[in-house]
N, C-alpha and C positions, 0 to 999 in steps of 0.2 A: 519704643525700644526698652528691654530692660535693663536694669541696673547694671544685673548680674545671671549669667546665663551659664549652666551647666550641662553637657549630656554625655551620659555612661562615661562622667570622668573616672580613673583610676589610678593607683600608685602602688607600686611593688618597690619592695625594697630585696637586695640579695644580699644576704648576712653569713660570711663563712663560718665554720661550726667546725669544731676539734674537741678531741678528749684531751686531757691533761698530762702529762706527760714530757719527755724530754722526747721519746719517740713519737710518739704522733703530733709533736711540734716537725722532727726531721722528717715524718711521713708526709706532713702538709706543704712543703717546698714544693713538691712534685704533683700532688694532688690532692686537690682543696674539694671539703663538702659544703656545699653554698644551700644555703635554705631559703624558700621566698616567703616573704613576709606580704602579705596583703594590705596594708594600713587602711586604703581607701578604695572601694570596688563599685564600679557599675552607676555612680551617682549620677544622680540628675534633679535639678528642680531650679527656679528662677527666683530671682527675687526683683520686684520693680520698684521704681527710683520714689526716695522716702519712705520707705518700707523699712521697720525694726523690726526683724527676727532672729528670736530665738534661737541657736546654735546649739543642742544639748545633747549628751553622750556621758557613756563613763569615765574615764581614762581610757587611753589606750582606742577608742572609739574611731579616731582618723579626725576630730575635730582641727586639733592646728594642722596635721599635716594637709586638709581642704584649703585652710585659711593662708597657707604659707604657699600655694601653687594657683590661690586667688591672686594673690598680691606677689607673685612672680619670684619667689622663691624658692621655688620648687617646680621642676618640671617635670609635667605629670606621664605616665606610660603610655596609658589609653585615654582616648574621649577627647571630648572640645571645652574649651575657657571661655567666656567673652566677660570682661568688665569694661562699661561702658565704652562696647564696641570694640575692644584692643583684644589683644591673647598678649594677655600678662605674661609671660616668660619673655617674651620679646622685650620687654622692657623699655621700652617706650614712652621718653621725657612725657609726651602728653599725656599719658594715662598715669606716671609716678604724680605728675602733679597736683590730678584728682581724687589719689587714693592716701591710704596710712592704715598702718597695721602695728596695734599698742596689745602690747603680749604683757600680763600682768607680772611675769616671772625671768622678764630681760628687762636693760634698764638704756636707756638711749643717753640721759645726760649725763657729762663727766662728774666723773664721780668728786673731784677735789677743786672744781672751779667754780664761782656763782652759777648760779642759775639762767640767768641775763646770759651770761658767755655762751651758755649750750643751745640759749634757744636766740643769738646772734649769729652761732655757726651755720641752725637751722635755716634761720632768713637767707642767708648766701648760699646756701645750699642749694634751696629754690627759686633764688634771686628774686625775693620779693621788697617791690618796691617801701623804702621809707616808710612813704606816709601809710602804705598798706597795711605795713607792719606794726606797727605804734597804735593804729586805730583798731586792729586784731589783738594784740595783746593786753590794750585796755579793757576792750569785751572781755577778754579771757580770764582775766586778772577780775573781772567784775564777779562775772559768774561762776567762778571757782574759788573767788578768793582767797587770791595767790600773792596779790600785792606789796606783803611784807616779806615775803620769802625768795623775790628775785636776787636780792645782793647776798644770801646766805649762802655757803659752797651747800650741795648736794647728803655731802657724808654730813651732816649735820642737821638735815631734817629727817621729820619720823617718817616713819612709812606712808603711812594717810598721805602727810603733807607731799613727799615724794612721787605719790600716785600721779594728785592731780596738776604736778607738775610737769610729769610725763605726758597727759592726756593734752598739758596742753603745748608742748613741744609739738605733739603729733599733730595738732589742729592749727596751728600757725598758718600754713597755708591756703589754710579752707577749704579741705579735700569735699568733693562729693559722694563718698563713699570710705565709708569706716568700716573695720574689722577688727574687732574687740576680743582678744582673747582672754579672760580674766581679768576683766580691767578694776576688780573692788578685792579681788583674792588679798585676804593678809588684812586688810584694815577694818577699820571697828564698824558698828552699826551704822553710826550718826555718820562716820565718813562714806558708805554707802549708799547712805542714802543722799549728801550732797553730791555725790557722782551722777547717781541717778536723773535727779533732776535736771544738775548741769547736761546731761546726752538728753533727755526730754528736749529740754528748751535748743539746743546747737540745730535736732534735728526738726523743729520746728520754724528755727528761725530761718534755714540753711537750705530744708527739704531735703538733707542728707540720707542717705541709704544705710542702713548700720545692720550690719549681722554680728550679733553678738553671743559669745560664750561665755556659761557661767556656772558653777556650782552653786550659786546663791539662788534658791527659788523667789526672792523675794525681787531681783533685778531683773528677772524674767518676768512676772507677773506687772511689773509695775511700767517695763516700759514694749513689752511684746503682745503684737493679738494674735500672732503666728508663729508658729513652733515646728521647728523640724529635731526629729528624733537620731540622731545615728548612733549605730552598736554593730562594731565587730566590721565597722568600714562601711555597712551598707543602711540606706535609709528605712528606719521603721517605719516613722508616720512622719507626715507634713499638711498641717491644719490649725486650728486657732487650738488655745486652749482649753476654750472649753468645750469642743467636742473631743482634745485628748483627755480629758477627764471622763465626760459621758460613756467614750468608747474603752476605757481600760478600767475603769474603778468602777465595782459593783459596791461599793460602801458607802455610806453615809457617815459622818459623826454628827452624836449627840453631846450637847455640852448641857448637863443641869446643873442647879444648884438647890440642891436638896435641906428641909428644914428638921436633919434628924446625923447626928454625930455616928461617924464609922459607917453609913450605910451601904450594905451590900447591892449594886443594882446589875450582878452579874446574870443574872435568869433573865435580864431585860436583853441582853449583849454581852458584845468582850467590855472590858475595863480598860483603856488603857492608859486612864492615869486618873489618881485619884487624892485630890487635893482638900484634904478636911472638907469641906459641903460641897466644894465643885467637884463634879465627877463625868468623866470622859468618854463617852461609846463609842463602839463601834459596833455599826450594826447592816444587816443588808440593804439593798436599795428599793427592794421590794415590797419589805415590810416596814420601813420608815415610818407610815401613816399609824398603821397599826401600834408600834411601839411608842412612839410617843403618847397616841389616846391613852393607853395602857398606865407609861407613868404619872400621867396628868392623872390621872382617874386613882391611880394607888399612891399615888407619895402626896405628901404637902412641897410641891415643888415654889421656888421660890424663883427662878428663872431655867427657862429651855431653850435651847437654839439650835439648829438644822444647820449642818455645813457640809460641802463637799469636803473630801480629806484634803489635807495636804496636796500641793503638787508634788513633792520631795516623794512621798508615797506612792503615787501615782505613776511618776516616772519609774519609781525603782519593778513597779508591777509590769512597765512595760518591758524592761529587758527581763524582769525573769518570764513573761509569755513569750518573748522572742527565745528566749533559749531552752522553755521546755517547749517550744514546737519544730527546734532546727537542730534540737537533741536526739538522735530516736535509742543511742544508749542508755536515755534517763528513764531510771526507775527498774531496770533490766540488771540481774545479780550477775 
């Protein structure tokens, strides 16, 4: 069975709309103009149990509002639910106790009390036993290294520290299944990447299911081999990575390091960025071979290396071919 089971789910929203005015506020008493909003349309795709994917969109893509109608916050218009076998709106002690949904830009613990106190409200919450709890928070406390910032009130730690104090409120009870809305948004590198890790190892240790969303390419790459695309509500791609790079990026970059000051190596490619000797191609994927022999043969190179681009790039390629193919205004005066 799956984790997590979607088909042709959907979500409309109806947004009343007026001019401004003192009269079309007295028009709108009588009759309102309601507009539909589509946030999330027609979705479908599965996720199976231990499986980390990737969640990725723009803004505005339907991301949370999927995530908040997984995790039973939202009841959706059309289509079918299942998280491990439940329809999450039903809300369903057995299923709340398997799940948790950590939104990087809401905050669960009180804001003016230690830390201890929010994630003892949590314990009773789910009524997890003592000794469950104590031998959960000491892993948690290990692996996040949270340890000294239990007896701190909340408004008194930084954001980082904050994070992964939320993360671990949320995992107190040892859900089977996580739903990561921006869980590193806002904090530094180095705290990123101890997030990272710590969800590596929870879902190794746990076998836990995590779909997770992120503007950080680098949380996607490091803990996702599967990636699903949404833009504009509906699903672009759903596949590993790197056939979403194969199938959307016709580029290559070139990274040299060339033994000659200022050199121009724009007739080889584009430039796009150029760091005294290290200089940065972009070039097509077809002629790859060819451009390299070329500069190896003409410059005194000093080092070369072949990279696919960016995900960050890649991604951005795929909404703009989803919108100049579902555009048919574009490009028309």
């Amino acid at each position: 069975m799956n984790a997590v089971t979607l088909r042709n789910l959907s979500k409309t929203y109806e947004v009343p709309e007026r001019e401004g005015g003192l009269k079309a506020a007295f028009k709108s008493l009588f009759r309102r103009t309601i507009r539909e909003i589509r946030a999330v349309e027609d979705v479908s795709f599965d996720v199976a149990p231990g499986e980390i994917v990737g969640f990725l969109g723009p803004n505005g893509a339907g991301k949370t509002t999927t995530l908040k109608m997984l995790s039973g916050l939202l009841y959706p218009t059309a289509g079918e639910v299942s998280v491990l076998g439940h329809t999450p709106f039903k809300r369903e002690k057995a299923l709340l106790r398997q799940i948790t949904l950590v939104m990087g830009q809401r905050n669960q613990l009180v804001w003016d009390i230690p830390v201890t106190d929010s994630f003892e409200r949590n314990r009773a919450v789910y009524r997890i036993p003592q000794s469950e709890y104590r031998a959960t928070l000491d892993e948690l406390c290990e692996l996040l290294q949270i340890g000294e910032l239990l007896s701190k009130p909340v408004r008194n730690l930084s954001l980082g520290e904050r994070m992964k104090c939320e993360i671990a409120a949320a995992l107190l009870h040892r859900p089977q299944v996580l739903f990561l809305d921006e869980p590193t948004i806002g904090v530094d590198v180095t705290m990123q990447r101890r997030i990272r890790t710590f969800l590596a190892e929870y879902n190794k240790r746990y076998n836990a299911t995590v779909l997770l969303t992120s503007h950080y390419m680098a949380d996607v790459e490091a803990l996702c081999k599967r990636v699903i695309v949404i833009h504009h509500g509906s699903i672009l791609f759903d596949g590993d990575l790197e056939t979403l790079v194969q199938r959307f990026s016709a580029d290559k970059t070139i990274v040299v390091d060339v033994d000659i000051d200022n050199a121009d190596l724009s007739a080889y490619g584009e430039v796009v960025q150029a760091d005294g000797a290290r200089i940065t191609l972009r070039v097509p994927k077809a002629r790859t071979v060819d451009i390299t022999g070329r500069l190896l043969a003409d410059l005194p190179i000093l080092e070369l290396t072949v990279e696919d681009p960016p995900i960050e790039e890649v991604i951005e390629q795929v909404f703009s071919t989803e919108k100049h193919e579902t555009d048919p205004s574009e490009g028309k005066a």
